[in-house]
C-alpha positions in Angstrom: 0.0 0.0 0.0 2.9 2.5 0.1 1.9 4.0 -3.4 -0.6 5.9 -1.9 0.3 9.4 -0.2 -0.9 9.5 3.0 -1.4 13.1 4.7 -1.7 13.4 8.5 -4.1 15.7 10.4 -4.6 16.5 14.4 -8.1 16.7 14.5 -10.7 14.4 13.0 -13.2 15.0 9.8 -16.8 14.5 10.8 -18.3 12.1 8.2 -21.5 10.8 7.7 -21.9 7.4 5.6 -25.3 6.7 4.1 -25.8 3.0 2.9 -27.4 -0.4 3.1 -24.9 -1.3 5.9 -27.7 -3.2 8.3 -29.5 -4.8 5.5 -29.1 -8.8 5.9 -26.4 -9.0 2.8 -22.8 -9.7 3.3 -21.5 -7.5 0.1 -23.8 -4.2 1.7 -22.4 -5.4 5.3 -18.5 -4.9 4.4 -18.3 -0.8 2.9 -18.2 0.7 6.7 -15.0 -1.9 7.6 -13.8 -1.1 4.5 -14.5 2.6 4.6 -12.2 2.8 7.8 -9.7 1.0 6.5 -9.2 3.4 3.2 -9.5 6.2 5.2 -6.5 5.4 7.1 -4.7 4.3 3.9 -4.9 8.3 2.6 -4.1 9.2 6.1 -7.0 10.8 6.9 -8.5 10.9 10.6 -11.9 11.0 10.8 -15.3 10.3 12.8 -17.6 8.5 10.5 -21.4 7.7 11.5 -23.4 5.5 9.4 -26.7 5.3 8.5 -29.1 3.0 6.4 -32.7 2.5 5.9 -33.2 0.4 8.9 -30.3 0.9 12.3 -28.4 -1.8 13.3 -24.9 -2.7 14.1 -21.5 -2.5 11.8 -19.3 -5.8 11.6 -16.8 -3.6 14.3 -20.0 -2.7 16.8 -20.3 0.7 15.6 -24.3 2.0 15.7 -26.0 2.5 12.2 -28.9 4.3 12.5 -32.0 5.3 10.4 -31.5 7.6 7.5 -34.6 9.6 8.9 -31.9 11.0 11.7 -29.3 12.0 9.9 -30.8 15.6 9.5 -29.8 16.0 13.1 -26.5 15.4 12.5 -23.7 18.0 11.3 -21.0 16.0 9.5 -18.2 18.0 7.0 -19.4 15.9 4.3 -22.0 13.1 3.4 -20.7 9.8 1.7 -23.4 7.9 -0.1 -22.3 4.5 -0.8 -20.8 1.9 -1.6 -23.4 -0.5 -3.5 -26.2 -0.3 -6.2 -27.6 3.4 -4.5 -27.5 4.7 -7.8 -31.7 3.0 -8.4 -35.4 4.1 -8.5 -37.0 0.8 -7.8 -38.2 2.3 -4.2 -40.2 -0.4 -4.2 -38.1 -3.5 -5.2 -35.6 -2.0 -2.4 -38.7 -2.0 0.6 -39.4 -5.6 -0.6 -35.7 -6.4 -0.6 -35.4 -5.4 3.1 -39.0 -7.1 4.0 -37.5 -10.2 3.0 -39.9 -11.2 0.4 -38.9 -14.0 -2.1 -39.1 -12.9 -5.7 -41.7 -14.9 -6.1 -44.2 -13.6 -4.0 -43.8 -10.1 -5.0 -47.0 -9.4 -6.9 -49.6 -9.1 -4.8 -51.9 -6.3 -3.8 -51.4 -6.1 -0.1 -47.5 -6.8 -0.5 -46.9 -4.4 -2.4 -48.5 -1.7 -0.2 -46.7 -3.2 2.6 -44.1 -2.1 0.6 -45.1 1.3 0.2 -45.6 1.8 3.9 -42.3 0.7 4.4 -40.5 3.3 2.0 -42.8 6.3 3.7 -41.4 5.0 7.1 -38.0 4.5 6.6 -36.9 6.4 3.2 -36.6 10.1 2.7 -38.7 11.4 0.0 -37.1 11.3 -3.6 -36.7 9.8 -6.8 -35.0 7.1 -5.7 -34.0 5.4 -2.0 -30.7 6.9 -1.4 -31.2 10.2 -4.0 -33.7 12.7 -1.6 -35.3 15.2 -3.2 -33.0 17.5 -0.4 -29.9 17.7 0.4 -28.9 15.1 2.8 -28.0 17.1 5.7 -28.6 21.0 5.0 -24.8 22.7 4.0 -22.7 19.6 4.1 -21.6 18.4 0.5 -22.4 14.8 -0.9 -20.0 12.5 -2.9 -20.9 9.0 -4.3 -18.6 6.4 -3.3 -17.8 3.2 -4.7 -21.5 2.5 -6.5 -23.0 1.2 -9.1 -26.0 2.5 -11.3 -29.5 0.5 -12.1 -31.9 1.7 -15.0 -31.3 5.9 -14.6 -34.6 7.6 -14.7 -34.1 10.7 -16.9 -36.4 13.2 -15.5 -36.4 16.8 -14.2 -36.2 15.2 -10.3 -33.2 12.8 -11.1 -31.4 15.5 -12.6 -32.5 18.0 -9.9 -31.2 15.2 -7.3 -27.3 14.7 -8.8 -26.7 18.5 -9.0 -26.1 19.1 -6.0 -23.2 15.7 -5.9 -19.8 17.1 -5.6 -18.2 14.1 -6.5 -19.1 10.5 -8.1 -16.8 7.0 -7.7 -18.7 4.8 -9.7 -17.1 1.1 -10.0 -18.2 0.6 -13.7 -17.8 2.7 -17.2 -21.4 1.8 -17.3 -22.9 3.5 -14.3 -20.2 6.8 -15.2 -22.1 6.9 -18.4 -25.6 6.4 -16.9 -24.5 9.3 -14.3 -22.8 11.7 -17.2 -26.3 11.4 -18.9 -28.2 12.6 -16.3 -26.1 15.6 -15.9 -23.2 14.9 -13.8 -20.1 16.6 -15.1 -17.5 14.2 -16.5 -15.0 15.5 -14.3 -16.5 14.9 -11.6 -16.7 11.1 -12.3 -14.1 9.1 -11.1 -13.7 5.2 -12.1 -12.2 3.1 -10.4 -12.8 -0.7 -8.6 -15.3 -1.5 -5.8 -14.1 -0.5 -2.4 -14.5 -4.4 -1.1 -11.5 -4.7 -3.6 -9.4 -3.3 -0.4 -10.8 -5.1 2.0 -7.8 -5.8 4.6 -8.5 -9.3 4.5 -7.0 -9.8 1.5 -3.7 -8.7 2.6 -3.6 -11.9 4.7 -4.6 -15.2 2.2 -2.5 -17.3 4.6 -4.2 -16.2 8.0 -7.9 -16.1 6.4 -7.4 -19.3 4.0 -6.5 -21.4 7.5 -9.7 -19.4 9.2 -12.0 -20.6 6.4 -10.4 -24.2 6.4 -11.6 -24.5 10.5 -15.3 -23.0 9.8 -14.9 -25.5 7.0 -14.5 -28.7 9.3 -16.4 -27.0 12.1 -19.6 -26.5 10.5 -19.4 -29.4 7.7 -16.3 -31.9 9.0 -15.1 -31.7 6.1 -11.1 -31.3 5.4 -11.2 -31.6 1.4 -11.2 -28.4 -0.6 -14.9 -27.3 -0.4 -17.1 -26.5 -3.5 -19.1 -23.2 -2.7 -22.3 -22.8 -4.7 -23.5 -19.3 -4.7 -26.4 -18.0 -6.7 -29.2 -15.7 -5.9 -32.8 -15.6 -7.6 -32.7 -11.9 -8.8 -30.1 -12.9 -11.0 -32.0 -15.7 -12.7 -31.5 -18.7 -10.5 -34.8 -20.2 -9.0 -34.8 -22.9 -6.5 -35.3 -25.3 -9.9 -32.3 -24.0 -11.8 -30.4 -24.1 -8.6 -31.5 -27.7 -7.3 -30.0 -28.9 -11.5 -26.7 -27.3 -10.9 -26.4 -29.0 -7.2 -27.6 -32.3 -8.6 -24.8 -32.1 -11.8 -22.4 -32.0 -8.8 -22.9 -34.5 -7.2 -19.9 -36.3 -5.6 -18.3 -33.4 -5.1 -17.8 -32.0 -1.6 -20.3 -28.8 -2.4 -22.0 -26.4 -0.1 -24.4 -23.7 -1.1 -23.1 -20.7 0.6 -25.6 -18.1 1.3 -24.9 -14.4 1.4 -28.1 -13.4 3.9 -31.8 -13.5 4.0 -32.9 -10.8 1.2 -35.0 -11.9 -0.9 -35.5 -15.4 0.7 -32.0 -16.2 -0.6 -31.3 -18.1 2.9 -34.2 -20.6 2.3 -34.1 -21.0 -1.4 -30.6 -21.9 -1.2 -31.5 -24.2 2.0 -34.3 -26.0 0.4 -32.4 -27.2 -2.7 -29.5 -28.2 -0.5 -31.9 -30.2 1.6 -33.6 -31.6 -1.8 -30.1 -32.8 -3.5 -28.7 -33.7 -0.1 -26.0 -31.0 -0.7 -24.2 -29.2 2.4 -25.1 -25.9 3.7 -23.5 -22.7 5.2 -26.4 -21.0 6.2 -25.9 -17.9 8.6 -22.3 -17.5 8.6 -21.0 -14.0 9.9 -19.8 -11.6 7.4 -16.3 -12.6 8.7 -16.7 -16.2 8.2 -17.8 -15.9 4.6 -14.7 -13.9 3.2 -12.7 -16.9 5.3 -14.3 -19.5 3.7 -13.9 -18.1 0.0 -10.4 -17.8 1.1 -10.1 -21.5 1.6 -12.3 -22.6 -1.2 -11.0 -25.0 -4.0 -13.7 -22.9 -6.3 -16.5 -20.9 -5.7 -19.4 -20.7 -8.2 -21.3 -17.6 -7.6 -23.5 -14.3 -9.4 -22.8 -12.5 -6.5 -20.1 -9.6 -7.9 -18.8 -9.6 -4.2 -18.0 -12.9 -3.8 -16.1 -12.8 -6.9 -14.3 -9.8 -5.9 -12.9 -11.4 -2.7 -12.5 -15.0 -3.7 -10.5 -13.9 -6.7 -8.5 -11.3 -4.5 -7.2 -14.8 -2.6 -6.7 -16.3 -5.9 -9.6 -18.8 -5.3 -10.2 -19.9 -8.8 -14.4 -18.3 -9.4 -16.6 -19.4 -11.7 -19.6 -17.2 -13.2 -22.8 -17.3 -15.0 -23.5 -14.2 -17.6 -23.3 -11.7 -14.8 -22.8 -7.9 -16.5 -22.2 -6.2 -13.5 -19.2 -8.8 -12.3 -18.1 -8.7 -15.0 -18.0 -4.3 -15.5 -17.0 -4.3 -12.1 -13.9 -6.0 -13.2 -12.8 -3.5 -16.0 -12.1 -0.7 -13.5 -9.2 -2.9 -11.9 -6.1 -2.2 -12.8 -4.9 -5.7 -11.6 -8.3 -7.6 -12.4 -8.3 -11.1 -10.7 -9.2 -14.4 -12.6 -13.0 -15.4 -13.4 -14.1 -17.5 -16.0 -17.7 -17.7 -17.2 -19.7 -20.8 -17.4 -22.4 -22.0 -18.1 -25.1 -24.4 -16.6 -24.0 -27.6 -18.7 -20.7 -27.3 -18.4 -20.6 -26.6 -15.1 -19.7 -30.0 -13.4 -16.8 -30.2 -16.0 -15.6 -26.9 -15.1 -15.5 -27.2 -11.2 -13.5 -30.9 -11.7 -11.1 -29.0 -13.7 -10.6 -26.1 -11.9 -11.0 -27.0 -8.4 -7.5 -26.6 -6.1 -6.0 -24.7 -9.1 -5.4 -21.4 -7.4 -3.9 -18.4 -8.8 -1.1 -15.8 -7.8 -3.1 -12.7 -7.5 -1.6 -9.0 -5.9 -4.9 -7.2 -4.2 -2.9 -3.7 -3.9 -2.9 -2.2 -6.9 -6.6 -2.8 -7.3 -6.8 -1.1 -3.0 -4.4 1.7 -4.2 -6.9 2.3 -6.5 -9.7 2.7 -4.6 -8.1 4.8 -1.9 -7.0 7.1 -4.5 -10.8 7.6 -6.0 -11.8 8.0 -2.4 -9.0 10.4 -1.6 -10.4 12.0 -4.9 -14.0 12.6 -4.7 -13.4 13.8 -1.1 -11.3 16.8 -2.7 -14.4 17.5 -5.1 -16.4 17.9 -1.3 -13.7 20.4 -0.1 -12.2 17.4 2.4 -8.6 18.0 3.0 
């Protein structure tokens, strides 16, 4: 990490960090661990308070609470992100936090469940995390580390990113999607997804011996596992899911599962149960970027998991997954993932399993620590 210039200070920036940070999803779970970490990389001392649509706890113990509060708060600058912030399905994002598999997401009364649940937790705007108002009064926004879903082009959208000082956006894609709605091209910085620092990856051996424990713990099993990993948003219903299980059978697989939004937790459980595959249900947020550590391969459409099992050099297998793979272009050191598809899937894991990589996670952490270094400039941050 010495590439990055570090600048000290006496007395600590006030920050405020709006996310998803205490919804049940490991990738959302990681950005306020991370966040610390990159702000000590660019030497920066600061006091950072999060908030998210519903409070909880950060991975370090540190209070999140409701974005409804944060109005009360007076931080030198607000940092929106990381994750997929950059959306206007208010709704999809209430159901997504009510837990609600995809499939029973059409009804009447869910749906105005859902609707209560935005007007309670969710500040009026075109989207969840763009308010029609500044978030707090005087104190400049940046975007950090996001992505961008289907950009409504209207006169509140455009009214809503005015008033960013910055953008770090982890795809071309979502820089283009923000540029069209009127964000000034330089004030877009690309660069890779801030989980691509996360400090675990500066330690394969410590965290690959870690996941190897949970490993024979949880599953007794001491054979390089197989971690399945594939959510239904993304295409992969419990039948599509219980197919791929059954093609590996034999194999010492476990479906891994990333939380409970969405039902993920049980559809990934209920196939395991129906193919008599192995499950790691519930594992902490700690335990997870262990066990990808130790991993002989990981299948998985989840962009996060990618992200750190290829940072260990666990070899990762993917299905047609855009925003892994865009995600990927902003590294400068992009790890190794090879796409695959459902019927050549058995072949591929026998073939790839064990066969790690060399991978070097800090140019892709230098990277992100200078975007974040950057767009805190653009918010008058020293």
């Amino acid at each position: 990490m010495s590439a990055v210039r570090t600048t000290a200070r006496t007395t600590a920036v006030q920050l405020a960090q709006v996310g998803d940070s205490s919804a049940s999803n490991w990738g959302d779970q990681l950005y306020p661990r991370v966040t610390s970490h990159l702000l000590r990389l660019i030497g920066l001392k600061a006091a950072v308070t999060h908030f998210a649509p519903l409070a909880g706890t950060t991975l370090d113990g540190e209070p999140i609470r409701p974005i409804r509060e944060i109005r009360r708060t007076n931080p030198d600058a607000v940092l929106v992100g990381g994750g997929d912030l950059v959306r206007f399905d208010t709704t999809t994002v209430a159901l997504d936090h009510m837990a609600i598999p995809e499939d029973q997401r059409h009804g009447r009364l869910v749906r105005l469940r859902a609707a209560l649940f935005a007007r309670r937790h969710l500040l009026r705007g075109p989207g969840a995390w763009l308010p029609e108002e500044d978030w707090v009064p005087g104190a400049p926004t940046v975007l950090v580390s996001v992505g961008a879903r289907r950009v409504t082009h209207d006169a509140r959208t455009r009214a809503a990113v005015s008033r960013l000082k910055g953008v770090w956006v982890r795809s071309s894609h979502a820089g283009r999607q923000l540029a069209d709605i009127g964000v000034e091209s330089e004030r877009i910085v690309r660069a890779p997804d801030m989980v691509f620092a996360h400090p675990a990856l500066a330690d394969q051996p410590g965290s690959s011996q870690r996941g190897r424990e949970i490993v024979r713990d949880r599953l007794g099993l001491d054979e390089p596992l197989v971690v399945f990993h594939a959510a239904t948003f993304h295409g992969w219903p419990e039948a599509r899911v219980e197919a791929a299980l059954r093609s590996l059978a034999g194999l010492p697989v476990a479906v891994l599962s990333l939380g409970t939004r969405s039902g993920e937790d049980r559809a990934l459980a209920a196939a395991a149960q129906r193919t008599a595959t192995h499950a790691l249900i519930g594992l902490g947020a700690d335990e997870i970027v262990c066990v990808l550590a130790a991993a002989g391969v990981v299948f998985t459409t989840s962009m996060h998991v990618a992200i750190v099992a290829g940072s260990f050099g666990t070899p990762v297998l993917t299905p047609a997954v855009a925003k892994t793979a865009e995600s990927f272009e902003a590294c400068p050191a992009p790890p190794q993932v090879e796409g695959v598809s459902d019927e050549d899937l058995a072949d591929t894991v026998r073939a790839r399993s064990g066969k790690r990589t060399h991978h070097d996670p800090a140019p892709n952490a230098v990277a992100a620590a200078e975007a974040l270094r950057s767009v805190l400039t653009m918010a008058g941050v020293p």
